[in-house]
N, C-alpha and C positions, 0 to 999 in steps of 0.2 A: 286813930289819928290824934296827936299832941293838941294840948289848947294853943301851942305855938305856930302850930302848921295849922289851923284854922287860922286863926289872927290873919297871919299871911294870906291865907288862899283868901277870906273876907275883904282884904283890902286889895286883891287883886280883881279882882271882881266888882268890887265898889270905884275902883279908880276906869275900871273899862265902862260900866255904865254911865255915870259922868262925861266920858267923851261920846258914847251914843246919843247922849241925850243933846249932846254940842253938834254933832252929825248931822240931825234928824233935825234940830234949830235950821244947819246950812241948807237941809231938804226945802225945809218949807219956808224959809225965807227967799231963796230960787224958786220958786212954784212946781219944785220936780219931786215926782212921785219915786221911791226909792224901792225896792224887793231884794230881800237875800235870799235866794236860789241855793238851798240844800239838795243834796242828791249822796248816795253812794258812789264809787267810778263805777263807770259804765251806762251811766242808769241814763245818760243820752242828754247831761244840761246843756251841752255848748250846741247838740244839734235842735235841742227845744228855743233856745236864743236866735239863731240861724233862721228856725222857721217863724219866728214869731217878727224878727226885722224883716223878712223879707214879706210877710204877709202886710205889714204896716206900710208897706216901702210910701203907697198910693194915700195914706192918712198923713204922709209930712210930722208924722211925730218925728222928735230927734230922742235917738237913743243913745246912750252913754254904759261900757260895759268896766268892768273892776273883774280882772281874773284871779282867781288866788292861788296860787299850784304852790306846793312844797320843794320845790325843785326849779331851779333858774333857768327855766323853757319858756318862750313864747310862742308854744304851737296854737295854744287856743283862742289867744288874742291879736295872733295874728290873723285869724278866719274873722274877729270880728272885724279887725279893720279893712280884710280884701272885701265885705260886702257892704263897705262904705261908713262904720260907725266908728268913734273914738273909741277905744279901748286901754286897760290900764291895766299894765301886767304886775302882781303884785307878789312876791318871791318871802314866806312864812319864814322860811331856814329854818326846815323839815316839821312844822308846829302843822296836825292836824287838823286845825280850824284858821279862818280870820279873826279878828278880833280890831276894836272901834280904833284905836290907833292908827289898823293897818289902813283900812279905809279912811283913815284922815288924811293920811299921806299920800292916798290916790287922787283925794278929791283936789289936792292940790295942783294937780296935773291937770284935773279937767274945769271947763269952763260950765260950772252948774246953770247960771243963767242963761247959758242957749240949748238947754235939754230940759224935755218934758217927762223922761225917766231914766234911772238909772239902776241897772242890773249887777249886784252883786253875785256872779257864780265861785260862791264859796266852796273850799276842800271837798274833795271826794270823801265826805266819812259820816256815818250816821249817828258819832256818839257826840264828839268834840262840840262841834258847831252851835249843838242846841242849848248848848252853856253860857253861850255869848252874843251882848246884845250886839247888834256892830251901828244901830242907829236908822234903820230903812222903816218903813212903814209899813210892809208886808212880808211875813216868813212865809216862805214855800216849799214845799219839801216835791221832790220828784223820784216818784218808786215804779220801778220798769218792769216789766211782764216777767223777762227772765230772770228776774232778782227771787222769785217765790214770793208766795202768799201769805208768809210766815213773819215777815218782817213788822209789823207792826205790834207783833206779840214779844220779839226780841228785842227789838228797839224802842220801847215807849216814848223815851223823853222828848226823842225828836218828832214825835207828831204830839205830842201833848198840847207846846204854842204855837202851832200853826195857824193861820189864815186861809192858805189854801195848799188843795194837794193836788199833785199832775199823776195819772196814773198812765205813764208812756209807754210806746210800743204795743199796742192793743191789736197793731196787726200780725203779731205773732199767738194771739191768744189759741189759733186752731192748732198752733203746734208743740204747745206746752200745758204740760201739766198747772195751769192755775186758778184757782177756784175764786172768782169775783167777789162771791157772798160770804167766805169764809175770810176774805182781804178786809171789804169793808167792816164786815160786826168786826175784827179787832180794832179798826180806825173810828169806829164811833163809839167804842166802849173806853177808848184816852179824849177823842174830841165832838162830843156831840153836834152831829149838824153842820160838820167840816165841809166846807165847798169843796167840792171834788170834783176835776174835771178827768174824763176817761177821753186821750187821741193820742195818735200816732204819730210826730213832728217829720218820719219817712214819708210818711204820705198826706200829710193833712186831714186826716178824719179824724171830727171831734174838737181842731184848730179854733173852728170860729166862736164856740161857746165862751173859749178863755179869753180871746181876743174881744170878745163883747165884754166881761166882766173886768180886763183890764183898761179897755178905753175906760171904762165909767169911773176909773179910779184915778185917771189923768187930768190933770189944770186943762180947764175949759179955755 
C-alpha cells in the first residue's frame, strides 16, 4: 500500500471517529444506552431484537432500532415497527458495513429523548463492521450454532473489541456438529473474560441472563 493510500484510508477513518464520538455525545446527552449488533447473515440479529422487545414489552423501556442493509429493502425494519418500536431503515449503497455518518442520519429521524436504548443491527458481515466506530456504547457480536466453531479463529478482529458476545441458536446444538469448548478457547485467546451469553431468541433459553445484564446498562 502507497504512503498515499494510507494518508487517505487514515483520514477516513479519523473523520468517522470524530462523528462517533458526536454520536455517542447525542447518546448520553439523551440518557439512551446505544449497541451495535454485529452478526454474520443468518446468524438470527433481527430475531434476537424481536425477542429481546418482546420480552421487555412489561419493563416500558422504549426501544429505538437503526437497520443497515446494503440493499433498499425494508423487510427487517419493518418487523421492528409491526411489534410496536421506531425503526430506521438505513440503505449503505452496497458498503459492507455502517459507518458513524450513516447513524447520524438515522438519529435524525428518531427522537432520542423518549428512548432508553437504541439498537444498531449493523451489515450482515464479520470483517467490515469491526473497522468502524459508529458511536454506541456497547459492540456485540452474535455467532450462531450453525455458523461452526471455527469462526473466532478466522475472524479475529471482530471479537477483538467486543463487549459482549450472543452465542444463538443453542437449540440446535443436538443436531450439529459444534464443539462449545473449542468455540470459546478461541474467543478468549482475542478477548479475555468476554461476557458471553449462550440462548436461543426461537425459544428463549438463556434470554433472561442477557436481558438482566442489559437492563443494568440502561438510564435508571
Amino acid at each position: 500500500m502507497s504512503d498515499k493510500r494510507i494518508k487517505i484510508v487514515e483520514k477516513i477513518f479519523d473523520a468517522n471517529d470524530r462523528l462517533a464520538q458526536q454520536n455517542r455525545q447525542r447518546f448520553d446527552d439523551s440518557n439512551t444506552f446505544a449497541i451495535n449488533l454485529m452478526a454474520s447473515p443468518g446468524a438470527g440479529k433481527t430475531t434476537f431484537i424481536l425477542a429481546t422487545i418482546n420480552a421487555m414489552l412489561d419493563s416500558n423501556v422504549r426501544i429505538g432500532v437503526i437497520e443497515g442493509d446494503t440493499a433498499p429493502v425494508t423487510i427487517d425494519s419493518d418487523k421492528i415497527a409491526a411489534a410496536g418500536m421506531p425503526a430506521i431503515q438505513v440503505n449503505t449503497g452496497g458498503q459492507c458495513h455502517m459507518d458513524a455518518l450513516m447513524v447520524e442520519s438515522a438519529l435524525e429521524q428518531l427522537s432520542l429523548e423518549e428512548l432508553d436504548l437504541v439498537i444498531v443491527e449493523n451489515v450482515g458481515n464479520l470483517i467490515c463492521p469491526a473497522s468502524f466506530d459508529l458511536g454506541t456504547h456497547s459492540k456485540i457480536v452474535i455467532a450462531s450454532v450453525p455458523e461452526g466453531d471455527d469462526k473466532p479463529y478466522k475472524y479475529p478482529n471482530i471479537y477483538r473489541g467486543l463487549d459482549v458476545l450472543i452465542i444463538n441458536k443453542i437449540d440446535l446444538l443436538p443436531y450439529l456438529d459444534f464443539d462449545m469448548d473449542y468455540f470459546r478457547q478461541g474467543v478468549e485467546m482475542l478477548n479475555p473474560g468476554l461476557e458471553t451469553f449462550a440462548l436461543s431468541s426461537k425459544t428463549g433459553e438463556g434470554l433472561e441472563s442477557w436481558l438482566t445484564w442489559l437492563k443494568n446498562k440502561l438510564p435508571q
